[in-house]
C-alpha positions, 0 to 999 in steps of 0.5 A: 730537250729530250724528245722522242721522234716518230714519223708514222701515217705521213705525220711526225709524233713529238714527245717532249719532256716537261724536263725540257719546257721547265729548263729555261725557268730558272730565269726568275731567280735573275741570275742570268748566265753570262753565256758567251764570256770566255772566262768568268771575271775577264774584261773582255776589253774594247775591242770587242762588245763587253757581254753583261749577261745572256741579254746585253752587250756594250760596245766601245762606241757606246753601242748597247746590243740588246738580245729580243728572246721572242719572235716578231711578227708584227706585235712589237717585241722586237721593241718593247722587250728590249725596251724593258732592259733599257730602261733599268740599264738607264741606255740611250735608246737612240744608241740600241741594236737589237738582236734576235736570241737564238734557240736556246730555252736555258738562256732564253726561256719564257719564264710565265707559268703558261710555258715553264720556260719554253722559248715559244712567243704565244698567248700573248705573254711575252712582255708578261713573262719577260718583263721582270728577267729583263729588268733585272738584267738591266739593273744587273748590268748597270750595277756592274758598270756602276761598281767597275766606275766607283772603283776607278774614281774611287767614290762610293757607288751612291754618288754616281748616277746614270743617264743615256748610257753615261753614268756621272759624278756630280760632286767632281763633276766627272763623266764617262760613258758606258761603252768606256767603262765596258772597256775596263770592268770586269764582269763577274762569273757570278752576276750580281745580286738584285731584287724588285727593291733595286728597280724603279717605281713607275713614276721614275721611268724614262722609256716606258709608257713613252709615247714618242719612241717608235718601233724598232722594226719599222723603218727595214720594214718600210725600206725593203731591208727586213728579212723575213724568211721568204727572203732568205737566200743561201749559196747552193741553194735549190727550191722545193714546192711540196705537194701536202697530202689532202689530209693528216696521215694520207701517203702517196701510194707505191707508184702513185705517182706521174715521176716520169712525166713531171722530170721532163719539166724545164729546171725540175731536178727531182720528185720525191714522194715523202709520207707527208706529200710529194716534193719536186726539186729545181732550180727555181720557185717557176719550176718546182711550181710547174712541177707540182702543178703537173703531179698526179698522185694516188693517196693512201688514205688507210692512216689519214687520222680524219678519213671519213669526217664531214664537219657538216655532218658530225653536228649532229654528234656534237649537238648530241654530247652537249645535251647527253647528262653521261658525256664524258666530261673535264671540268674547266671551272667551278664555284658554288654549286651550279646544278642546285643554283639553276634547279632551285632558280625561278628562271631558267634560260638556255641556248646553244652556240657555234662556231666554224674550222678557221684558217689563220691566213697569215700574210707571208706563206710557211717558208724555211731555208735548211742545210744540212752539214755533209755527215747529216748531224747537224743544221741550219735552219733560216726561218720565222718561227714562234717556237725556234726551240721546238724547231730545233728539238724536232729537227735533233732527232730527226738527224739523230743528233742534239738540238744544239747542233741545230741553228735556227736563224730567227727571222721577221714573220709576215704574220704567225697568229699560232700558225708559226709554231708548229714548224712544218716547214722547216721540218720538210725542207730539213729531210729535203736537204738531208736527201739531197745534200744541198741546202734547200729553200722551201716555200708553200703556196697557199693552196698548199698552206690551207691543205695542211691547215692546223685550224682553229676547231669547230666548236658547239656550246650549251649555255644554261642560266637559272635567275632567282624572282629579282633577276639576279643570277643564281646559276650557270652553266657551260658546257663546250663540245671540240676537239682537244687543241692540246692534244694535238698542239701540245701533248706532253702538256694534255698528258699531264694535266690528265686530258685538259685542254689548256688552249681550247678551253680559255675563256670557259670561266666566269672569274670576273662576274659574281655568279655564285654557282657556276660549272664550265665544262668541256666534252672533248670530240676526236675527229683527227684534224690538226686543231692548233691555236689560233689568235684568241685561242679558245677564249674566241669562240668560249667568250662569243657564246658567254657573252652573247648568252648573256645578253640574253640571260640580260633580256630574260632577267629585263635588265639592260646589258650594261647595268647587269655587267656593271653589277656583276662586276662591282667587285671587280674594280678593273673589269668594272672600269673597262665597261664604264670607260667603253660605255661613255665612248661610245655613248652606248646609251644613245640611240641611233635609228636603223643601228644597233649597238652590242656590248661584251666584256672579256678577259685573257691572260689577265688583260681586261677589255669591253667593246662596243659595235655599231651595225647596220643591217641590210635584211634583203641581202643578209649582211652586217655592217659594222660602222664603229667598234669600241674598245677599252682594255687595261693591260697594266703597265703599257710599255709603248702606247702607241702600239698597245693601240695598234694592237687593239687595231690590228686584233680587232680586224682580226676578230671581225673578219672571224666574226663576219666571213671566215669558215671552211668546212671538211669532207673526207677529211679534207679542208674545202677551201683553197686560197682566198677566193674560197676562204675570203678575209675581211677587205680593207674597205670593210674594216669599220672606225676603230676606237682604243682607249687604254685604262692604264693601271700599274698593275703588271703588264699583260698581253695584247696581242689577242684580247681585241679578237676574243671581244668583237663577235659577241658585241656584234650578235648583241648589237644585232640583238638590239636592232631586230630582236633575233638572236645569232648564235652561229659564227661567222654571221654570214648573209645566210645565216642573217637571213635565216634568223630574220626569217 
């Protein structure tokens, strides 16, 4: 992956090729590198697993090792991925170990469009991209063991059938099970040939869709023997604590730092002041703790790239852009002609909406374990990572070498939400390791880690919708004002796309509703903060203004939410079945004295999903509470049920705790918050009765990641709508703003 390195202002500039993003996409022509077979056409016999391909190997005792190409942190595709393949290898489930891929894109690239091949898990599509390679290299496979039995008993191949790993003849009655057939069939230097005609309809599946298999990760997770990377311990290792610079690009200053004072601390071993903070090295996490906690630093603050911003302050900027007709613009959607449809409508109806700087608040702190070989050219890298490849690039060309000499060690993440993709952590204990010749084990705390925050952006929205003398909608427009996710996040992709911003405009487009002149556009603000993606991305803070506006477009046209969505998605079979399907669970129509009910539809990479919130209101104190939040969703085919709801779950908590409570703001460039008790997260206590339903259709499956997130906050300021009939269009909807409003 060629990739140039620049550490400047105490931040480290990657320039990576698209070459190097697409080189893994080669995966959806299903002919998978047998990577790791000695020679090609040798059987490698029963004293070692036999590798059928880049995803799956099978063991004498039956054994079937199944490679998972993505990070898991608490999704599931640790389970599902591999599940995929064992279900067109016909392998006994009970029989499966599963393995983390390591960095390597050419082998184990993500092949969906978002990514050209990227190794990264994001966006919620890695049981969309992988699905298909997977299948095909479990039919690969199998066809292989078919051939290598047909041969020995000498039968055709058609005669043979496959079941938990045991492939049978019924005509002699004959029997014999994949890992002896590993024993003696040759694997071919060039995989065999399959197509989508070789793999099974859905109605022939036995793993899929099945409600009794659990997840694979669950019982280490329960039992205390799953790694994450916090837990990772290394011969020789030191521990380092790092200070972060209060902003991106501020340096300690020549001397600005209390060195003496904190070498005097029991088991500090060393300071070093870095361009991106300053580390103090010992022998355990209580004394590089205490070491930090004793530093006094004075920061260069001449290269902070956010010196001077007041996120309070640049509303006013951001207020401004949206309304100014000359703001430099990137259109993100577009049909009809959305300035003639609201000139020549009978109504007119417009607002504004924002949202706050977010925190990802994962629950395991950024952590890595580094060790850097003596002649500092290559390295190990222990760590949980969503991007183990971009690690690895990042990491090459600090130490001046290839990323193959870079070795991620993948482990479970306590939790990434896009915050695990960018690898700082891994990044500092490697120059720290480098330094020091040792292998070293860092650990941010969370002051640290809200420090050096890549938050979700604050974003303003202007919404303008025209309606003809029916109250039908002739004309819309949205225009986000933000700062660009993708510039920071991913800029070969900004680049090359001429300035779009892939990340923080999803969700601007109206593709399911039948609005016949619509425009959707985003006015990008520069302001220096280390905007990143953030569970949702910008389909989060996009479908929140979108679908609250709608409601109000709805209360202007003197249509009932439901039955206007209803009719705009007529066309829209899925979309159209979601909202009916939320609708009857929730018995949205009925009344519910002293509650509101809210209503929102949304879309993100192809899944489809309403949700309904039941809320209450204390109009002395301010604050919402939500009782019950509904939601369908259809993700096409559903790999496990069960945790298809859990992820409805688990993102819909997410989404109200963004909702309701979550929110930083900046001065001086520098995050105003520090650990929980100035960022607080929803409790648990708080958390409302869930309700799923999965609409299950075999179209292809998408992800789930996300799509409970992007459908919570506009179900709520709709439901709130309902119950006072004042609008909140700020999120989070905290206790002051409801009063505000009510006022």
């Amino acid at each position: 992956m060629p990739m140039t390195i620049h550490i400047k202002n105490g931040s480290i500039d990657t320039d990576i090729s698209r070459r190097g993003f697409v080189a893994g996409s080669a995966g959806m022509t299903f002919a998978f590198t047998l990577g790791g077979l000695s020679r090609g056409g040798e059987a490698l016999g029963a004293t070692q697993p036999t590798k059928f391909n880049a995803f799956v190997s099978i063991a004498a005792d039956n054994t079937v090792t199944i490679v998972c190409p993505a990070a898991e942190m608490g999704q599931g595709v640790y389970t599902a991925l591999p599940l995929i393949l064992a279900e067109e290898l016909d392998a006994d489930w009970s029989k499966v170990k599963i393995e983390f891929a390591p960095a390597n894109p050419k082998l184990y690239g993500n092949p969906h469009h978002l990514f050209h091949g990227a190794q990264i898990t994001a966006a919620s599509v890695a049981v969309a991209g992988y699905f298909m390679p997977l299948r095909m290299a479990g039919a690969q496979a199998r066809k292989v063991l078919l051939d290598a039995a047909a041969d020995k008993w000498k039968v055709p191949v058609a005669e043979l059938t496959t079941d938990k790993s045991t492939i049978s003849h019924k005509k002699s009655g004959k029997r014999i099970s994949y890992g002896e057939v590993a024993g003696f069939a040759t694997v071919p230097a060039e995989p065999p040939k399959v197509s989508e005609a070789d793999l099974k309809k859905p109605s022939q599946f036995k793993l899929i869709g099945r409600k009794d298999i659990g997840r694979s990760d669950v019982p280490a997770k329960v039992n205390g023997s799953a790694k994450y990377g916090i837990d990772v311990q290394v011969p020789g290792m030191v521990y380092a604590s790092v200070l972060q610079s209060p902003m991106e690009g501020a340096k300690p200053k020549d001397g600005g730092v209390n060195i003496p004072d904190v070498m005097k601390i029991k088991g500090v071993s060393k300071v070093i002041p870095l361009p991106f903070g300053v580390a103090v090295i010992g022998d355990s996490v209580e004394a590089t703790r205490s070491g930090v906690e004793a530093l006094k630093v004075t920061w260069d603050t001449s290269g902070a790239t956010a010196a001077g911003f007041d996120s309070e302050k640049a509303k006013a900027d951001y207020a401004a852009k949206g309304k100014d007709p000359n703001a430099e613009t990137k259109v993100e959607y577009q049909v009809g002609d959305a300035k003639a449809g609201l000139s020549g409508a009978a109504k007119t109806v417009e607002a504004a909406y924002w949202t706050e700087y977010t925190y990802h608040a994962q629950m395991e702190p950024m952590n890595a374990v580094a060790q850097v070989s003596e002649d500092g050219k290559s390295a190990d890298i222990w760590t949980g990572s969503q991007f183990g490849a971009l690690a690895a690039g990042i990491i090459s060309g600090i130490l001046k070498t290839t990323p193959d000499q870079i070795r991620v060690h993948q482990q479970f993440l306590g939790g990434g939400y896009g915050r695990r993709i960018w690898p700082d952590a891994a990044i500092q204990a490697t120059i720290l390791s480098n330094i020091i010749k040792k292998p070293v084990k860092l650990i941010l705390t969370r002051e640290e880690d809200i420090a050096a925050a890549r938050p979700r952006p604050m974003t303003h929205h202007l919404l303008k919708a025209g309606l003809d003398a029916k109250g039908n909608v002739v004309g819309w427009h949205h225009r986000l004002v933000s700062e660009n996710v993708d510039a920071v996040a991913a800029p070969p992709r900004f680049k090359a796309t001429g300035g779009k911003d892939y990340i923080g405009a999803r969700g601007l487009d109206q593709a399911f509703y039948a609005i016949p002149n619509a425009l959707a556009e985003y006015v990008r603000e520069n302001r220096g903060m280390r905007v990143h993606a953030w569970r949702g991305i910008g389909s989060g803070y996009n479908k929140f203004a979108a679908e609250a506006f709608l409601d109000e477009v709805a209360a202007s046209a003197g249509k009932d939410p439901l039955a206007l969505r209803l009719e705009l998605t007529k066309d829209k079979p899925r979309a159209n079945a979601v909202i009916k399907a939320v609708a009857a669970m929730s018995d949205f129509k009925k009344k519910r004295p002293g509650h509101g009910m809210g209503l929102a539809f949304s879309d993100y990479h192809d899944t489809l999903s309403a949700g309904v919130a039941e809320i209450s209101l204390d109009a002395k104190t301010g604050k919402i509470k939500v009782h019950n939040f509904w939601i369908a969703v259809d993700p096409g085919v559903v790999i496990q049920p069960d945790n298809v709801h859990a992820q409805l779950e688990s993102s819909v908590v997410y989404g109200l705790s963004a909702a309701l409570i979550e929110e930083f703001a900046v001065k001086d460039g520098a995050v105003q918050a520090s650990n929980f008790d100035s960022y607080p997260v929803m409790r648990m206590s708080e958390v409302p009765e869930i309700h799923t339903r999965i609409v299950a259709t075999n179209n292809p499956p998408s992800g789930m990641g996300e799509i409970g997130v992007v459908t919570v906050a506009p179900a709520i300021a709709n439901a709130v709508f309902q119950l006072t009939g004042k609008r909140l269009r700020h999120v989070p909807m905290t206790a002051e703003r409801v009063k505000k409003a009510l006022a």
